[in-house]
N, C-alpha and C positions, 0 to 999 in steps of 0.2 A: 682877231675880230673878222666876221664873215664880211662879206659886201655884194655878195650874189648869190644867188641858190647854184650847189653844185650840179646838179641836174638838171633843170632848167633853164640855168641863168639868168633868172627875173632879178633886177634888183630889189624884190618887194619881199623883203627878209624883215624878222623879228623875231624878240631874244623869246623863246618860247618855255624853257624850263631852268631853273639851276638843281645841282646837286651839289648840296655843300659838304656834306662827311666826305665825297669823293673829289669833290673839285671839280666836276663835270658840269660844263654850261651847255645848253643846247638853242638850236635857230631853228625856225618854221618857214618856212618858204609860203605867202599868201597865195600866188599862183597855182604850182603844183602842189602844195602841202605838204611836199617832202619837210621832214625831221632830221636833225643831222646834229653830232657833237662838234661842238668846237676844233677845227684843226688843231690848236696849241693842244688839245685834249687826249689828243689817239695816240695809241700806241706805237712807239721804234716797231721797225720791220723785226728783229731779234726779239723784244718780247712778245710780240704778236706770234709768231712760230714758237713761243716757249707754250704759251697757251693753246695753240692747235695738236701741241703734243701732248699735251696733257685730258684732249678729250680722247672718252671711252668711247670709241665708233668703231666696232669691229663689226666689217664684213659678214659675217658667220653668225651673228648674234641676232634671233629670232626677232628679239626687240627693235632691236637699230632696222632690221628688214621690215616690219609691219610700218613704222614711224616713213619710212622713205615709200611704201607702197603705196601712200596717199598722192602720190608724185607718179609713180611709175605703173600704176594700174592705169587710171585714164590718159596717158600716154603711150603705153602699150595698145589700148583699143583704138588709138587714132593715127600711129604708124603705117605706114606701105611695110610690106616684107619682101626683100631685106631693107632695112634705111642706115644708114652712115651718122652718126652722131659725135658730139663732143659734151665731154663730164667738163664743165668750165666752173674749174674751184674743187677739182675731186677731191684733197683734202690725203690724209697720210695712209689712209687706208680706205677706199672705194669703194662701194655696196653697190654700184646701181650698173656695174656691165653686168654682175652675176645677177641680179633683178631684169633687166631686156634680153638677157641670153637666149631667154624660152622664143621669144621675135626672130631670131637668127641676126641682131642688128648687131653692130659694130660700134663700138663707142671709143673714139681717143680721150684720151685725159690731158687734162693742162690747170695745171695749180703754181702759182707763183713761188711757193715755199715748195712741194713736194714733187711736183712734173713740170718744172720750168722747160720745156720742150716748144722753141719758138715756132718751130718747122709744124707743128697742128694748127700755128694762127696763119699758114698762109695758104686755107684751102678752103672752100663751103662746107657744110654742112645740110645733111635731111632737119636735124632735128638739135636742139643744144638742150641740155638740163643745167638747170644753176639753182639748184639746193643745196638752200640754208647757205648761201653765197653772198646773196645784194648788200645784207645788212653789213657785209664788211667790206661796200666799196667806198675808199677815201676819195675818189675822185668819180663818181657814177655816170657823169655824163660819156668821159671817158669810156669807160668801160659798156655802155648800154649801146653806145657807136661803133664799139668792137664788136658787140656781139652780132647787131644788127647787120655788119659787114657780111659775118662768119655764116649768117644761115642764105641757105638756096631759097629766090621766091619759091612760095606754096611752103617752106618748111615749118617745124613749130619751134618756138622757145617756152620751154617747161619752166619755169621761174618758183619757185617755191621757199617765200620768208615769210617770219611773224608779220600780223598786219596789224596796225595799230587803225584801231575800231571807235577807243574813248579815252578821251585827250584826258580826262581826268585819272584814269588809271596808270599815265603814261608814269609818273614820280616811282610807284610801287610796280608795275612790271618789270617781272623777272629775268625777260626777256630783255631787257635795258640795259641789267646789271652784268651781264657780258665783258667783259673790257674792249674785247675785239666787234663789237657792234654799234659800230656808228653813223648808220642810216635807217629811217626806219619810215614804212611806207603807208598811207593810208588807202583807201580804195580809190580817193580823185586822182592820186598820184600814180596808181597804175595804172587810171585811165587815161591821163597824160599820156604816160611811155606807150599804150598803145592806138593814140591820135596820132603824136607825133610822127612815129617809125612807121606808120599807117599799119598796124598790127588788127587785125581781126580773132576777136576773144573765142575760142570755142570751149575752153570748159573755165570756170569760177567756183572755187569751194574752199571756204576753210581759208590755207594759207599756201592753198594751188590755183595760178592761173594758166593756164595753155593758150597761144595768141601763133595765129599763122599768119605771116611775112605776108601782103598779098601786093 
């Protein structure tokens, strides 16, 4: 049972959806609005990586490239040349150095399953990308305090998850049905994460935001 929002830590939590063919219960945070399954709910670290090997994400695949250009186009237009970046969640196989390559930018990798490389968390960053990443953080406050660390004032954080629009569609999105997705964001709640960090939003679309550290 929850007792604080893991992202905000408000105590002003309520049980907000069940799934009962799955056994998945979920909490809403009244504060920030964050969504979240149940901790007893989520997946072992071991099946969680049996799942991330099982997605088709190849680098090379014209598809998986347009799908990530909604990320990496107005990103690209908003970079310095050169800028130093980190893919935080790159995942088993990586698309987006070969997507900013044309920038001359630089991007390290760091994923807990496939680039556990501690030595990229102990430097800044121009700029951080974290696509199709949030929805699988089990502890977010955690992790939105690392990121925050990890960028240079003026840098951006590229953020790019599903965003949950209508609480009524929440039961039947698809997006839900994930096993490995157990955070889910609406738009007050990214405007939390960039009140809080004092982030400045420069681009909003879809299920991309760009926010520069100021």
């Amino acid at each position: 049972m929850s007792s604080s929002c893991p992202l905000c830590q408000a105590p002003s939590i309520q049980r907000f959806c069940l799934d009962f063919r799955r056994g998945w219960g979920y909490w809403r945070c009244r504060h920030c609005r964050l969504s979240w399954r149940d901790a007893a709910q989520r997946p072992t670290p071991t099946r969680e990586r049996q799942e991330y090997e099982q997605h088709q994400n190849d680098p090379e695949d014209p598809g998986y490239q347009r799908f990530l250009s909604r990320l990496s186009e107005p990103l690209l237009a908003r970079l310095p040349e050169p800028a130093e970046g980190l893919d935080y969640g790159a995942g088993p196989g990586p698309a987006m150095p070969g997507l900013l390559a044309s920038g001359g930018h630089r991007l390290a990798l760091y994923d807990p399953f496939f680039h556990p490389d501690p030595t990229v968390l102990q430097g800044q960053y121009d700029f951080i990308v974290c696509s199709e990443t949030a929805e699988h953080f089990h502890h977010p406050r955690q992790e939105f305090d690392r990121l925050h660390g990890l960028l240079r004032p003026g840098g951006l954080l590229a953020l790019m998850t599903g965003r949950l629009d209508e609480d009524a569609r929440f039961a039947r999105w698809r997006y839900r049905h994930d096993p490995t997705h157990v955070c889910f964001y609406r738009q007050e709640t990214l405007e939390w994460i960039g009140d809080h960090y004092g982030y400045e939003r420069v681009y909003d679309e879809g299920d991309v935001t760009l926010s520069v550290k100021t």
